[in-house]
SEBAKOL-637441 format. One record per residue: x, y, z of N, C-alpha, C in turn; residue in three letters. Coordinates in steps of 0.2 Angstrom, whole numbers, plus 2048, in hexadecimal, padded with zeros to 3 digits. Example, Ala and Ser with C-alpha at 12.3 -4.5 7.8 and 13.67 -1.06 7.14 Angstrom:
2
@nu = 842 | nv = 7E4 | nw = 827 | cau = 83E | cav = 7EA | caw = 827 | cu = 842 | cv = 7F0 | cw = 827 | code = ALA
@nu = 840 | nv = 7F5 | nw = 823 | cau = 844 | cav = 7FB | caw = 824 | cu = 840 | cv = 800 | cw = 827 | code = SER
# end
This chain:
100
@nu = 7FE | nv = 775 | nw = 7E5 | cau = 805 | cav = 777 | caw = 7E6 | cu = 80A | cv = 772 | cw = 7E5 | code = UNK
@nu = 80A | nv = 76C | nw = 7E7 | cau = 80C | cav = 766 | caw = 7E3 | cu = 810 | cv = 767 | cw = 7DD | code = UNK
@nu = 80B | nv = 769 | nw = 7D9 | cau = 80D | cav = 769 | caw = 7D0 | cu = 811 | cv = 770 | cw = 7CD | code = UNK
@nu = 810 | nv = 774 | nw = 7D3 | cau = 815 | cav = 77B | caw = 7D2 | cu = 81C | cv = 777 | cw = 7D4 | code = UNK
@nu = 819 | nv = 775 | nw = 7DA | cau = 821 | cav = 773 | caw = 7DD | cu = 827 | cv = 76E | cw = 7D7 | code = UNK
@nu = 823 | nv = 769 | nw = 7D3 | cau = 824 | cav = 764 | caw = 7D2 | cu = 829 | cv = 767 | cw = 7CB | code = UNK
@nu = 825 | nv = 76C | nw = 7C8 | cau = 827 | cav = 770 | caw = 7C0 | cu = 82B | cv = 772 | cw = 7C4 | code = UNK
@nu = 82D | nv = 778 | nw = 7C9 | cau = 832 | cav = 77B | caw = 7C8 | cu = 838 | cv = 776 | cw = 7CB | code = UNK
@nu = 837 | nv = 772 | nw = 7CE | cau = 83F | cav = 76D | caw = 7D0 | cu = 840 | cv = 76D | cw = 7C9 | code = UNK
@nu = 83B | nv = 769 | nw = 7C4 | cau = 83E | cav = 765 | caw = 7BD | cu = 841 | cv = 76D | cw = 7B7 | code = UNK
@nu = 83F | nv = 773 | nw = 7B8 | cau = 840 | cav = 776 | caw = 7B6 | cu = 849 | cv = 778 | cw = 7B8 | code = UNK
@nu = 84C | nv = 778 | nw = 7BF | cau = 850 | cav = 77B | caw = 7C2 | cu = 855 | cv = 771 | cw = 7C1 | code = UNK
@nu = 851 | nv = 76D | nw = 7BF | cau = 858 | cav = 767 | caw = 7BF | cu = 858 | cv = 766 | cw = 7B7 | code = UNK
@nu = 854 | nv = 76A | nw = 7B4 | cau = 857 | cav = 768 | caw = 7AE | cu = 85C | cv = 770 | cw = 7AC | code = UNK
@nu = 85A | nv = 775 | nw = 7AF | cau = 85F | cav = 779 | caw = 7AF | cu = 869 | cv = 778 | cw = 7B1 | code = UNK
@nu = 866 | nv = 774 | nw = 7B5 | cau = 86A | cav = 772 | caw = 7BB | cu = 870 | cv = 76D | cw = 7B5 | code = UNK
@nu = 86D | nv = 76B | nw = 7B3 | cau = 870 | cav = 762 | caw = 7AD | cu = 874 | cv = 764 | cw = 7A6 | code = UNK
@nu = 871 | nv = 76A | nw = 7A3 | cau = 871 | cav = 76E | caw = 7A1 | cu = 879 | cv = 772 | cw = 7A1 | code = UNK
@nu = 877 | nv = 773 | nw = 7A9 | cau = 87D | cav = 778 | caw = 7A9 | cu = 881 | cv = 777 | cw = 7AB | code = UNK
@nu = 883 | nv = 770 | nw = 7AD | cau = 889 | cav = 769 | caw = 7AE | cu = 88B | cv = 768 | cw = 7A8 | code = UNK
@nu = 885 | nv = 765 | nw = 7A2 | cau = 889 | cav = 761 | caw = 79C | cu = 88C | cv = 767 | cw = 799 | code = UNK
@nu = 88D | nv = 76D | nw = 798 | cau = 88F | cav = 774 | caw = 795 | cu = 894 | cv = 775 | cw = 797 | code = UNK
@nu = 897 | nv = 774 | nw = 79E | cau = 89C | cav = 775 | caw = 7A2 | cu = 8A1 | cv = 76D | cw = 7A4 | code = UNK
@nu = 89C | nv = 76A | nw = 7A4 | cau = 8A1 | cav = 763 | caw = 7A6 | cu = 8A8 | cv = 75E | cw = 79F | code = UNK
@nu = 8A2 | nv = 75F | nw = 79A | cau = 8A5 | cav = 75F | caw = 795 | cu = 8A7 | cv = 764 | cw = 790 | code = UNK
@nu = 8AB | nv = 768 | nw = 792 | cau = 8AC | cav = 76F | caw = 78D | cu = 8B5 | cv = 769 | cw = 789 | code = UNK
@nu = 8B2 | nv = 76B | nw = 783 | cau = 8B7 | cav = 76B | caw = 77D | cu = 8B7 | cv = 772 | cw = 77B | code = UNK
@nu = 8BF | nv = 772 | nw = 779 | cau = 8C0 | cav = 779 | caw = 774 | cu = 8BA | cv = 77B | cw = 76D | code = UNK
@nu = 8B9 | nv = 773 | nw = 76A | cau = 8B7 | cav = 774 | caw = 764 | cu = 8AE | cv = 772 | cw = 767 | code = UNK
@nu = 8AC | nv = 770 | nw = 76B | cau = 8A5 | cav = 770 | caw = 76C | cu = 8A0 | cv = 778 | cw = 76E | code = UNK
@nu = 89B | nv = 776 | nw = 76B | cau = 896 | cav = 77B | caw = 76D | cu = 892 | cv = 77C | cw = 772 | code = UNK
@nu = 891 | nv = 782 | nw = 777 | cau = 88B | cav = 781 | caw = 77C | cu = 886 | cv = 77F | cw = 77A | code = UNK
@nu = 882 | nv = 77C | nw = 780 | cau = 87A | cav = 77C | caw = 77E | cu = 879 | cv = 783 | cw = 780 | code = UNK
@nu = 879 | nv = 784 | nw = 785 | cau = 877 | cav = 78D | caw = 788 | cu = 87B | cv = 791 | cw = 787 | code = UNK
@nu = 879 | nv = 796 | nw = 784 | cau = 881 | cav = 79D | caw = 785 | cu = 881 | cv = 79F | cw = 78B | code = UNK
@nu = 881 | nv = 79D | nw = 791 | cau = 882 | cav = 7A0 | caw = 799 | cu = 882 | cv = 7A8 | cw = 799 | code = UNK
@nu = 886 | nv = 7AB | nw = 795 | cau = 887 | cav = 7B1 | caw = 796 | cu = 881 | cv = 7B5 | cw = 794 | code = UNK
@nu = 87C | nv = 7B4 | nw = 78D | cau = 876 | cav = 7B6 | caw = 78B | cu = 872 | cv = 7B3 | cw = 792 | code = UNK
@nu = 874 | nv = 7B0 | nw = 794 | cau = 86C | cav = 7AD | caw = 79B | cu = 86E | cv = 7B0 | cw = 7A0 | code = UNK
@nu = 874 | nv = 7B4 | nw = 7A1 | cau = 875 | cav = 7B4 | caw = 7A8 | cu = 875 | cv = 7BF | cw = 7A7 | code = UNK
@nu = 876 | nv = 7C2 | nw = 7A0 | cau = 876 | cav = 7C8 | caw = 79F | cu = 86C | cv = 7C9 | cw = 7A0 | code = UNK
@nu = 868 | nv = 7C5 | nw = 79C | cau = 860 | cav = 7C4 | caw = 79E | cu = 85E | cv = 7C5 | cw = 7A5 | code = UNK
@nu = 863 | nv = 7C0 | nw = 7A7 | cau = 85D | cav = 7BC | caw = 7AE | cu = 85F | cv = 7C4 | cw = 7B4 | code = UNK
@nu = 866 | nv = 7C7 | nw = 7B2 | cau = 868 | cav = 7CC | caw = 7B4 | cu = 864 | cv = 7D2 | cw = 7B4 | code = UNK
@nu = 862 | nv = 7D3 | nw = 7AC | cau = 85C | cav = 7D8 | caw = 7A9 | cu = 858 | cv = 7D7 | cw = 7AC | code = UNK
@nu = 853 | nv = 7D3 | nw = 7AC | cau = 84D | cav = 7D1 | caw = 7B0 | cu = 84D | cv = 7D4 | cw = 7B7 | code = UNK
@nu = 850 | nv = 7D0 | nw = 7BA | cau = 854 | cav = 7D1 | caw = 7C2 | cu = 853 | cv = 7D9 | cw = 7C3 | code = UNK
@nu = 857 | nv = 7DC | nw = 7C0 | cau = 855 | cav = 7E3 | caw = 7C2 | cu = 84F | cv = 7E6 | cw = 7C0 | code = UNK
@nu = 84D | nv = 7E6 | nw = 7BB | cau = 847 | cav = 7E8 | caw = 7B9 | cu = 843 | cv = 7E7 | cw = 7BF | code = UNK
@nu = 840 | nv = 7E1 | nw = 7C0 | cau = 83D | cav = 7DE | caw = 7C5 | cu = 83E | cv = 7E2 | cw = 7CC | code = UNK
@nu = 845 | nv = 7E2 | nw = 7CE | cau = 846 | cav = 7E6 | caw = 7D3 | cu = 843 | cv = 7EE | cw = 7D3 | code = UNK
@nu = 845 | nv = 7F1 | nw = 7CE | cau = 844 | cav = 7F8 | caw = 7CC | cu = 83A | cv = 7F8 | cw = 7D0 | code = UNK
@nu = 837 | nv = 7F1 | nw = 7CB | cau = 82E | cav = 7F2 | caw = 7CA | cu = 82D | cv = 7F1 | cw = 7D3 | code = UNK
@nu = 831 | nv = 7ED | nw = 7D6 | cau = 82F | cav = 7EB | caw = 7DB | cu = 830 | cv = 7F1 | cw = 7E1 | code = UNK
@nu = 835 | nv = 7F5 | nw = 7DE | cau = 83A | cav = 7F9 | caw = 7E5 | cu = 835 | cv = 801 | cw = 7E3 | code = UNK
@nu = 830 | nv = 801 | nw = 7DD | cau = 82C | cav = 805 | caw = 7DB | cu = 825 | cv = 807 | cw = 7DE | code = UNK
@nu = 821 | nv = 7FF | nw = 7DE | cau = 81D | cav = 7FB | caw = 7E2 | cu = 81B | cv = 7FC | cw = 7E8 | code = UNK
@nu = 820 | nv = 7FA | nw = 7EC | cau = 823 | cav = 7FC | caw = 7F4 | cu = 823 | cv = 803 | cw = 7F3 | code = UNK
@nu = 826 | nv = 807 | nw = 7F1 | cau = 824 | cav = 80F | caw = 7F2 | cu = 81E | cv = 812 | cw = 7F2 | code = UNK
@nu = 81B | nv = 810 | nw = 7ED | cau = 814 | cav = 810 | caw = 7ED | cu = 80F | cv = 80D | cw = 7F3 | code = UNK
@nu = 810 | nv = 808 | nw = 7F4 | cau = 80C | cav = 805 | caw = 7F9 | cu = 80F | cv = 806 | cw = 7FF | code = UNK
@nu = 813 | nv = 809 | nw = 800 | cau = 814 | cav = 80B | caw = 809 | cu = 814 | cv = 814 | cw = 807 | code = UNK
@nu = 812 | nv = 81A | nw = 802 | cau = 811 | cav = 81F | caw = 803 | cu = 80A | cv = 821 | cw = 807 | code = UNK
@nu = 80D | nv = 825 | nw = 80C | cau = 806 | cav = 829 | caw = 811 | cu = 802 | cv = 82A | cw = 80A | code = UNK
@nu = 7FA | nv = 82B | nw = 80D | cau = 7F4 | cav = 82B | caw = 809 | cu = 7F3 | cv = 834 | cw = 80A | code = UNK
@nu = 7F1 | nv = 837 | nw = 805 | cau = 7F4 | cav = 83D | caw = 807 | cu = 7EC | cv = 83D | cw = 80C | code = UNK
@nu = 7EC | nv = 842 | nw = 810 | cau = 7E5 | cav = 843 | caw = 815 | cu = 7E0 | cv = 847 | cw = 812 | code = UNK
@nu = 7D9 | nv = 843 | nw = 810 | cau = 7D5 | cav = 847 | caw = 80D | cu = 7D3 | cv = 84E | cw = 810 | code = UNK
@nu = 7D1 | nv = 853 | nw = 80A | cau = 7CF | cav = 858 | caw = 80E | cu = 7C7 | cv = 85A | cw = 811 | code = UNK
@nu = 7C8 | nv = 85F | nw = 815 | cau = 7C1 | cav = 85F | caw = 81B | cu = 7BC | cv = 860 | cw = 815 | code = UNK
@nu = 7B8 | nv = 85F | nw = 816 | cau = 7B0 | cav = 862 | caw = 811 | cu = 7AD | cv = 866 | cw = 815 | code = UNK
@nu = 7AE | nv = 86E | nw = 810 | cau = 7AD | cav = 875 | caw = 814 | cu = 7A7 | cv = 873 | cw = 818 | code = UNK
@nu = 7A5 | nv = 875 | nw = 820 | cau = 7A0 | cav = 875 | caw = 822 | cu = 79D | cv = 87C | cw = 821 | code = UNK
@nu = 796 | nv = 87A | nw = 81E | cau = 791 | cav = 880 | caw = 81E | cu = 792 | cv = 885 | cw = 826 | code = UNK
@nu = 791 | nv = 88B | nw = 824 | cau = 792 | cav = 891 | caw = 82B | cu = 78A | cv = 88E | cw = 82F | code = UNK
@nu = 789 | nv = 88F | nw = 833 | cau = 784 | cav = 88D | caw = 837 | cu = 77F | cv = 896 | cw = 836 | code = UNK
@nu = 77A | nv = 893 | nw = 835 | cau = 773 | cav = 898 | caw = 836 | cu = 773 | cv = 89D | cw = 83C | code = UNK
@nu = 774 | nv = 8A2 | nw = 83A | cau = 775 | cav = 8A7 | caw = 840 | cu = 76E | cv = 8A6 | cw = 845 | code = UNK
@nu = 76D | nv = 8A7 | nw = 84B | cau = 76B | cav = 8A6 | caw = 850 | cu = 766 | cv = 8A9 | cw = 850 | code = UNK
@nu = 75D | nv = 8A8 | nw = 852 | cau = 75B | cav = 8AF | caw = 851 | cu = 759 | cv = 8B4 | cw = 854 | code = UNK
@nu = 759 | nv = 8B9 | nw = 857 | cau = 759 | cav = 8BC | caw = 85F | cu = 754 | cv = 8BD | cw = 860 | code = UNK
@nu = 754 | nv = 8B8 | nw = 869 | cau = 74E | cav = 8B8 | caw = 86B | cu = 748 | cv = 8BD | cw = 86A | code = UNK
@nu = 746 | nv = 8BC | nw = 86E | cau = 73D | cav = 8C1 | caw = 86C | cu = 73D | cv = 8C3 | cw = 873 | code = UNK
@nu = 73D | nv = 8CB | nw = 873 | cau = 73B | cav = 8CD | caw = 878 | cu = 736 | cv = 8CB | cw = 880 | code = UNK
@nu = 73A | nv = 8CA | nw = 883 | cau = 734 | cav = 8C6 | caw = 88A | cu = 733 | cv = 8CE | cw = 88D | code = UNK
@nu = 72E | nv = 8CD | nw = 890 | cau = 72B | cav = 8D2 | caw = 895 | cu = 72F | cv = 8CE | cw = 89E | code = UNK
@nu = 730 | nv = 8D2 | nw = 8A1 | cau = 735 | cav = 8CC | caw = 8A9 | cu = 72E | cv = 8CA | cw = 8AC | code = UNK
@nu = 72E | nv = 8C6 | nw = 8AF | cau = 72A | cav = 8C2 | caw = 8B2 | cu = 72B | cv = 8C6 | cw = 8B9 | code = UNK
@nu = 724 | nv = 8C6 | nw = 8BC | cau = 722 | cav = 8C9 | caw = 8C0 | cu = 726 | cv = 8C6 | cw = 8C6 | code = UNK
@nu = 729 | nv = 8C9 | nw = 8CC | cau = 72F | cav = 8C6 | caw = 8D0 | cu = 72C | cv = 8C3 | cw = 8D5 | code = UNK
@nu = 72D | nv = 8C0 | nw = 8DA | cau = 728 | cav = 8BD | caw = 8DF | cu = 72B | cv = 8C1 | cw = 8E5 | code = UNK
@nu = 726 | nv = 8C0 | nw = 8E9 | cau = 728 | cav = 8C5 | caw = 8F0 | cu = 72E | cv = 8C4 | cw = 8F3 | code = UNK
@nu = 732 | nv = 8C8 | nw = 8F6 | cau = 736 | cav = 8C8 | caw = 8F9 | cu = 736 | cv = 8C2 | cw = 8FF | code = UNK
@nu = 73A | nv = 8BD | nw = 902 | cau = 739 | cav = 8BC | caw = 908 | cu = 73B | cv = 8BE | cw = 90D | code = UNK
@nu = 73B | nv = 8C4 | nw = 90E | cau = 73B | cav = 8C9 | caw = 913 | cu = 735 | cv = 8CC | cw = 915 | code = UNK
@nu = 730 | nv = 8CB | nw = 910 | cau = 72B | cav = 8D0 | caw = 911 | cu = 724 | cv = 8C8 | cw = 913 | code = UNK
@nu = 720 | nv = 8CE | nw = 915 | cau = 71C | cav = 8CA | caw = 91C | cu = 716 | cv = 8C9 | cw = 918 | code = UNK
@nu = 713 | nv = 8C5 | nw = 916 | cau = 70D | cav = 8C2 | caw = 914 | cu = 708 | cv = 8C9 | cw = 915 | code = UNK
@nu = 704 | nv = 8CB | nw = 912 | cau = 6FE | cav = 8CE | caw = 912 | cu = 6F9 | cv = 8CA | cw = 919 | code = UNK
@nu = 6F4 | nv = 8CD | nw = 91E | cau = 6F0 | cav = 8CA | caw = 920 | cu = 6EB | cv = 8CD | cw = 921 | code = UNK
# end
C-alpha cells in the first residue's frame, strides 16, 4: 500500500508542477506544455462515462431478485376406500345383570 500511495502523490505533484510552470510563466509567444482544455474536455468524458457504468451497476445490484417459481406439486394419490368391516360385537349393556 506504501507503493500505491507513493506513485500516486508523485503522479498528482508532477501534475501539479506542470500545471504551475504552464500558467506561472505564460508569454504571448510561448507554447504550453499541456493543452489544459484537451485534458480537462477527457477527464470530463471519462467522468461521466464512468458515472453512466457506475449509476448502471448500482441498478443492477440493488434490483429485487425476481421470486422463483413454485415447482408444480404432483396431486396426491387418491385415498383407497376402506375395506368393508363387519361391527364388532357390542358388549353388554351396563344395565343389564350378569347371567347366574
Amino acid at each position: 500500500m506504501p507503493y500505491l500511495s507513493g506513485v500516486l502523490t508523485g503522479v498528482l505533484l508532477t501534475i501539479l508542477v506542470v500545471f504551475l510552470i504552464d500558467h506561472l510563466g505564460d508569454h504571448p509567444d510561448s507554447q504550453d506544455i499541456v493543452r489544459w482544455g484537451v485534458v480537462a474536455e477527457k477527464v470530463g468524458a471519462g467522468a461521466k462515462q464512468v458515472g453512466e457504468e457506475v449509476r448502471e451497476g448500482v441498478h443492477e445490484a440493488t434490483e429485487p431478485e425476481p421470486s422463483p417459481e413454485p415447482a408444480p406439486t404432483p396431486e396426491p394419490a387418491p385415498m383407497p376406500e376402506p375395506d368393508p368391516v363387519t361391527p364388532a360385537s357390542t358388549p353388554p349393556a351396563a344395565t343389564e345383570a350378569p347371567a347366574q
